[in-house]
C-alpha positions as CSV (number, residue, x, y, z in Angstrom):
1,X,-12.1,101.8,86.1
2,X,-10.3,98.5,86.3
3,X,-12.2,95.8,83.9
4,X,-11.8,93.1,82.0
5,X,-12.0,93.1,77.8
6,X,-13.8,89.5,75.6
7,X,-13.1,89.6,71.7
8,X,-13.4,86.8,69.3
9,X,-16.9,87.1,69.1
10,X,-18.5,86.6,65.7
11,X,-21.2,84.8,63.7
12,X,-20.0,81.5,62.7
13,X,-22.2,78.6,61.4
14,X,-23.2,75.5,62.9
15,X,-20.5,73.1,63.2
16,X,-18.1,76.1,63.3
17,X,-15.7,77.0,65.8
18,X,-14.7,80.1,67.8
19,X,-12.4,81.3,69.9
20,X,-13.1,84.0,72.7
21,X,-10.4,86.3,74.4
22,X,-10.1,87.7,77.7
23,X,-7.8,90.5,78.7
24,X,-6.9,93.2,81.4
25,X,-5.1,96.4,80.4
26,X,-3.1,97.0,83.6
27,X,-3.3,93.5,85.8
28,X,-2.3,90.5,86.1
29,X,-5.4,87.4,85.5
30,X,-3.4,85.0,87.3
31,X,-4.1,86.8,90.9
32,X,-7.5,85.7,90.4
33,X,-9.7,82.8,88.8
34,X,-11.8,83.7,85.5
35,X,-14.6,82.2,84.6
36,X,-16.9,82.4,81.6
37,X,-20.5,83.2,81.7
38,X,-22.9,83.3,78.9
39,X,-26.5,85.7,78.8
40,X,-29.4,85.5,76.9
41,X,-31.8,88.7,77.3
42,X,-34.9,88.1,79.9
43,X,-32.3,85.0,81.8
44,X,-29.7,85.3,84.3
45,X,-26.0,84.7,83.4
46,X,-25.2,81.3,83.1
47,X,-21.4,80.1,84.5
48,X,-20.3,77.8,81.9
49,X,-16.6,77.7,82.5
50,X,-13.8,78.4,84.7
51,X,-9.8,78.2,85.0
52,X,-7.9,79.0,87.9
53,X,-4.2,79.6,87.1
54,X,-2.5,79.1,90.6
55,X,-3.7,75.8,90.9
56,X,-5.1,74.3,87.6
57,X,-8.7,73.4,88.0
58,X,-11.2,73.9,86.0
59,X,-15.1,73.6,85.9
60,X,-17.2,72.8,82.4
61,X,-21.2,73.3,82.3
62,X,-22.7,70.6,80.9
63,X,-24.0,71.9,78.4
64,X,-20.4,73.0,76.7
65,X,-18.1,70.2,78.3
66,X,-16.4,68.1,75.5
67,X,-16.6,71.4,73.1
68,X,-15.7,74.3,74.7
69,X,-12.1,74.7,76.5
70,X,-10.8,77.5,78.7
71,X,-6.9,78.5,78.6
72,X,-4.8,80.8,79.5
73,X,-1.8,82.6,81.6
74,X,-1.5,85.8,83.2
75,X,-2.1,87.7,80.0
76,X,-5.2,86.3,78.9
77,X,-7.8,83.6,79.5
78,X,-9.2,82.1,75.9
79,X,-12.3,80.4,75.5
80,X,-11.9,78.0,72.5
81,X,-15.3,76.7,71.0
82,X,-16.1,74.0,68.9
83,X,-19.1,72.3,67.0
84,X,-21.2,75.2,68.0
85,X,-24.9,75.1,67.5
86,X,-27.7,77.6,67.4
87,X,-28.1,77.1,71.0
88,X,-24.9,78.2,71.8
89,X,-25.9,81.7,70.7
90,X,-25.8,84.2,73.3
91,X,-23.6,87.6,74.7
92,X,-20.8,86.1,76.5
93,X,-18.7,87.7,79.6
94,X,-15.7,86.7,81.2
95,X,-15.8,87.5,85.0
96,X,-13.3,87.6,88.6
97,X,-13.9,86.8,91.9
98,X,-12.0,89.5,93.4
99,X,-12.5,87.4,97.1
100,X,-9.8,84.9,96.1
101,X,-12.2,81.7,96.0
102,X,-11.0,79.2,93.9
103,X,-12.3,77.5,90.8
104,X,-14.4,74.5,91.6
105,X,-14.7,71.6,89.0
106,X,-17.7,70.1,90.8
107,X,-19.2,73.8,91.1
108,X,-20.3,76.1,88.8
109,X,-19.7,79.5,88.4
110,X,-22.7,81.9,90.1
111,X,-22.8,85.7,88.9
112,X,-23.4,86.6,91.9
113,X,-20.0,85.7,93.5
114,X,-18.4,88.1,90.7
115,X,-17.5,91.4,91.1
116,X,-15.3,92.8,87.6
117,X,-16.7,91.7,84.5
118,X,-15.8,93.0,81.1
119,X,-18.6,94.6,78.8
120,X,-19.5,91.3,76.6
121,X,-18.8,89.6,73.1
122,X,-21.8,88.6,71.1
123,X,-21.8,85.1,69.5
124,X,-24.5,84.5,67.2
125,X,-24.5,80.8,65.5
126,X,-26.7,80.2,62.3
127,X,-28.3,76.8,61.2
């Protein structure tokens, strides 16, 4: 089954910095945007970022814009993170829109518009 792997996640304290990964064994990312999405148990996903290699753009949440950065290339899409807080802890997930839509700075990713997703790397942040 074709799917996407996250690593680089950890337990880091807060103030710390962290860097998530996210690969495909056999495919190019670039075909496709990624975004990142972020759970806590008994919510819904939560799109927080997004890159789109064949044109540049890029979409921050809120609640991580000015901290958290998304990079990448056809290889791999990183998610760096910095000045993390207990709030930022929760299982996070990389995700493609196999339909081709773009990434939309003014719109945020929805999990519903996703269709391969990689199993999840936990981030835990202590006070």
């Amino acid at each position: 089954q074709v799917r996407l792997v996250e690593s680089g996640g950890g337990m880091v304290q807060a103030g710390g910095s962290l860097t998530l990964t996210c690969t495909a064994s056999d495919f190019s990312l670039g075909k496709y945007h990624v975004a990142w999405f972020r759970h806590i148990p008994g919510t819904e996903r939560i799109g927080i970022a997004c890159l789109d290699m064949r044109d540049g753009s890029k979409y921050y949440s809120d609640a991580v814009k000015g901290r958290f950065t998304v990079s990448g290339d056809s290889a791999k899409v990183s998610l760096h993170m910095t000045n993390l807080t207990p709030e930022d802890t929760s299982v996070y997930y990389c995700a493609q829109d196999l339909r081709g839509y773009n990434c939309r700075e003014d719109y945020p990713p929805f999990v519903g518009s996703y269709q391969r997703w990689g199993q999840g790397t936990q981030v835990t942040v202590s006070s």
